[in-house]
TIFI-33780 format. One record per residue: residue in one letter; x, y, z of N, C-alpha, C, CB in turn. Coordinates in pm, whole numbers, padded with zeros to 5 digits, always signed. Atoms other than C-alpha are relative to their C-alpha. Glycine has a CB too. Layout:
// residues N
AXYZXYZXYZXYZ...
//
This chain:
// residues 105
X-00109+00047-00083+10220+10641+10578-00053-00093+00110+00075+00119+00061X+00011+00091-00105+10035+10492+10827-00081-00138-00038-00067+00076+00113X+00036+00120+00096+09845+10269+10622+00139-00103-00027-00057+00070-00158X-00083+00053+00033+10154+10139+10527+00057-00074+00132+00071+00084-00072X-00086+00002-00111+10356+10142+10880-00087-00134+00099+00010+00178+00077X+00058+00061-00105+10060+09965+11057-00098-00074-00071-00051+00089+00107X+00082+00055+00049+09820+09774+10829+00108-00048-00109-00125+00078-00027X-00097+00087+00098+10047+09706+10516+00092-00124+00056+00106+00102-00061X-00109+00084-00045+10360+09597+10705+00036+00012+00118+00102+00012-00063X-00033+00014-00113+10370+09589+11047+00142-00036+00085-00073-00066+00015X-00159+00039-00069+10676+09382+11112+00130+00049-00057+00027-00155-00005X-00121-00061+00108+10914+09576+10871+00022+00083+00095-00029+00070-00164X-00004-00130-00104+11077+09830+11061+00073+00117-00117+00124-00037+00174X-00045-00113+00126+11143+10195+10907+00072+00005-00082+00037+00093+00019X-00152+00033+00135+11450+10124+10724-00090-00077-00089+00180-00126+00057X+00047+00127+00135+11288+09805+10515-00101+00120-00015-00078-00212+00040X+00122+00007+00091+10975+09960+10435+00079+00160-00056-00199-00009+00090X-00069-00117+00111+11191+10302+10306+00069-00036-00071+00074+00103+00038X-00072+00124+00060+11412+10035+10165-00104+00021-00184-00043-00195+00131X+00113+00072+00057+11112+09880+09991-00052+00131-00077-00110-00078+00117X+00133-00084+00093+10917+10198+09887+00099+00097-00102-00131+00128+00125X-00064-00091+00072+11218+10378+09737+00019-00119-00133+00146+00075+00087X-00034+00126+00073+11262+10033+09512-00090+00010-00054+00024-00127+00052X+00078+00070+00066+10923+09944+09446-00045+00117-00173-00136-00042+00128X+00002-00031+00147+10846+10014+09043-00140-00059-00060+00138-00069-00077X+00109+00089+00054+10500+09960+08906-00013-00002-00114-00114+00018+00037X-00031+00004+00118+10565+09817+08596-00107-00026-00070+00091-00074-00022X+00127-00018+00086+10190+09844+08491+00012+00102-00074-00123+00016+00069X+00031-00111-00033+10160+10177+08491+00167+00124-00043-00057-00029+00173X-00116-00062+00032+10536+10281+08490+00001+00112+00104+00006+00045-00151X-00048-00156-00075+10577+10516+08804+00011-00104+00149-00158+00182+00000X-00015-00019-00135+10654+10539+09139-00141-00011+00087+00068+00136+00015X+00142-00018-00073+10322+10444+09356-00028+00034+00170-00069-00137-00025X+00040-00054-00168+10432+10542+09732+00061+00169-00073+00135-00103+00194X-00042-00140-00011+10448+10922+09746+00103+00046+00062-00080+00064+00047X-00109-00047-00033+10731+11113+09793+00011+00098+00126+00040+00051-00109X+00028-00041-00142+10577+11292+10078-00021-00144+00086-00144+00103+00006X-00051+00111-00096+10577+10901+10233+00127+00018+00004-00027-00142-00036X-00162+00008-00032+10926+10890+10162+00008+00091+00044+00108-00013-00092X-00077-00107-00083+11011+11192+10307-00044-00018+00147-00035+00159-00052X-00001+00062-00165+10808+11106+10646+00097-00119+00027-00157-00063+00046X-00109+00111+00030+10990+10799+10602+00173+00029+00069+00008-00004-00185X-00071-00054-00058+11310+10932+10605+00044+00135+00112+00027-00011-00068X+00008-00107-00129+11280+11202+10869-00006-00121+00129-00173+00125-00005X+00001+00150-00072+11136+10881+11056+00102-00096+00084-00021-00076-00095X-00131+00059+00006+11453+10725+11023+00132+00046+00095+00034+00018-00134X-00077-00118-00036+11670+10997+11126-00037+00021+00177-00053+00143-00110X-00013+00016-00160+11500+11008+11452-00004-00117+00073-00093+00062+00061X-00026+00133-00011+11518+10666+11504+00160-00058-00007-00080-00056-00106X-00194+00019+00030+11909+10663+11408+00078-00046+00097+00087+00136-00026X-00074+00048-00166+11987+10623+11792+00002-00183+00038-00126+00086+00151X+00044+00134-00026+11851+10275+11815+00081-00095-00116-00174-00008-00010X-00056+00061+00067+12085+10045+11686-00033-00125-00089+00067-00009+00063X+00097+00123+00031+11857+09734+11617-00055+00070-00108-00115-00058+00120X-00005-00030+00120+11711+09946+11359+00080+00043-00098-00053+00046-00003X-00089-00086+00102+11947+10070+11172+00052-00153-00140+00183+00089+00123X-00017+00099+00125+11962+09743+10925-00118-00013-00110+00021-00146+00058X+00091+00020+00136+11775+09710+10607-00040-00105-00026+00050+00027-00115X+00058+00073-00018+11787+09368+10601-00038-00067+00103+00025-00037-00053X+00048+00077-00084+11634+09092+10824+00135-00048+00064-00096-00102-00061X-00132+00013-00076+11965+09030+11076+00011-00136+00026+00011+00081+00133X+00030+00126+00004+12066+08662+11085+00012-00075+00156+00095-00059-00109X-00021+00030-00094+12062+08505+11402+00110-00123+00029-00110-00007+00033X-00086+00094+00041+12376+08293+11442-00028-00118+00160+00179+00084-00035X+00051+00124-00078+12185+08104+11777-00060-00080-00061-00078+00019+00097X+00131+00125-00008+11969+07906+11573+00087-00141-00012-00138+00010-00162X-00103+00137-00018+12105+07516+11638-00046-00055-00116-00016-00114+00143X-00009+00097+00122+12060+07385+11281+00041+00070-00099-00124-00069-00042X-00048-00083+00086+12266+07421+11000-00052-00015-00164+00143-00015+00019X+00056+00002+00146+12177+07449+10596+00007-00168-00029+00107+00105-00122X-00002+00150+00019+12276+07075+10593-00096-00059+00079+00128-00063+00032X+00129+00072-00044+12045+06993+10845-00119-00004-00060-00035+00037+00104X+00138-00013+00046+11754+07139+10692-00006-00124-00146-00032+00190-00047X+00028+00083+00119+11806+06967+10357+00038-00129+00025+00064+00044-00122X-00011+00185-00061+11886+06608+10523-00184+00010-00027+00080-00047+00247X+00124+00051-00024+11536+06656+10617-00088+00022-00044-00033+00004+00079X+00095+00005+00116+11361+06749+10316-00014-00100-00064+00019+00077-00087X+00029+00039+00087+11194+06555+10161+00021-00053-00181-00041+00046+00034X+00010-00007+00146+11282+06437+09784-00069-00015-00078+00048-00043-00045X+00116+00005+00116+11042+06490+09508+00016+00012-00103-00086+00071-00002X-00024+00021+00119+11033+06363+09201-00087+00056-00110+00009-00119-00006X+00038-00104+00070+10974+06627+08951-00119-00067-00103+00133+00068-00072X+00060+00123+00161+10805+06349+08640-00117-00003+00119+00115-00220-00072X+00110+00026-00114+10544+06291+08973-00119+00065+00007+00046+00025+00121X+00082-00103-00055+10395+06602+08997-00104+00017-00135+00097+00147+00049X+00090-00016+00115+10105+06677+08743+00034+00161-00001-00176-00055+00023X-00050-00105+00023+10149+07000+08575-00178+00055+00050+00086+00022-00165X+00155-00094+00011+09843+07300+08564-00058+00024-00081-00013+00111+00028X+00073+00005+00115+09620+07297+08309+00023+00098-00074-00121-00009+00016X-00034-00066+00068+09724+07599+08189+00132-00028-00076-00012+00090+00058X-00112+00084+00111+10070+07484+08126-00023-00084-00034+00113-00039+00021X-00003+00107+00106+09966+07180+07992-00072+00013-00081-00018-00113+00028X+00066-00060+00149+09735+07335+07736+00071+00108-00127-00125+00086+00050X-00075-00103+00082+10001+07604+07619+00093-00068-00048+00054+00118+00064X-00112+00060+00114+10248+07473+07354+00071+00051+00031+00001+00006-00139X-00131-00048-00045+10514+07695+07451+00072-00110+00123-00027+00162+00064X-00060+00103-00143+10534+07420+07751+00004-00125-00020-00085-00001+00133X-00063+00154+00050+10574+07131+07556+00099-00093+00015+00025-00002-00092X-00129+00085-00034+10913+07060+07627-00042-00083+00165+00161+00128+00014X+00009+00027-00139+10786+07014+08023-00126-00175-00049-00087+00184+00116X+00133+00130+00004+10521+06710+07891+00095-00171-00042-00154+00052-00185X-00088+00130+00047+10854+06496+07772+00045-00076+00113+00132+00036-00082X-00112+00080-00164+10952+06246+08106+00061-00079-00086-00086-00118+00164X-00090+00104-00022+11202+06060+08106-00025-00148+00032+00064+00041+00088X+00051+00116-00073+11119+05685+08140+00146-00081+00030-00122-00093-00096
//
């Protein structure tokens, strides 16, 4: 737990990372890899924490001060032209990625 709380993820607050550890699925392996004695500190955690209203969200809370809107940002991106970019040698050695080697002239 504390591995987690203070070295893993620091800026998560108890909700996300009980969020997060009741979710996460290791699809190597096929199990559950935080312990269920984390989750249970976890939620106990939580519970006394319940008072504090700032935590009590799961996700990241949006801030509706920030002065720019979704249109601003993408005015000021950049456009990049996909045919431009060189691929990675791995995809361009695998045949399954053939279709990606056809540009457009």
């Amino acid at each position: 737990m504390k591995e987690i709380t203070n070295d893993l993820c620091p800026v998560l607050s108890i909700q996300q990372l009980a969020r997060t550890s009741t979710m996460y699925w290791d699809d190597k392996y096929g199990t559950h890899t935080v312990s269920s004695e984390v989750i249970s500190s976890m939620r106990i955690m939580m519970t006394e924490d319940s008072n504090n209203a700032v935590s009590s969200s799961f996700l990241l809370d949006d801030d509706s001060s920030i002065p720019f809107s979704v249109d601003d940002i993408s005015k000021s991106m950049t456009e990049i032209e996909v045919t431009d970019v060189d691929m990675p040698p791995l995809i361009r050695e695998n045949s399954g990625f053939s279709f990606l080697h056809q540009r457009k002239d």
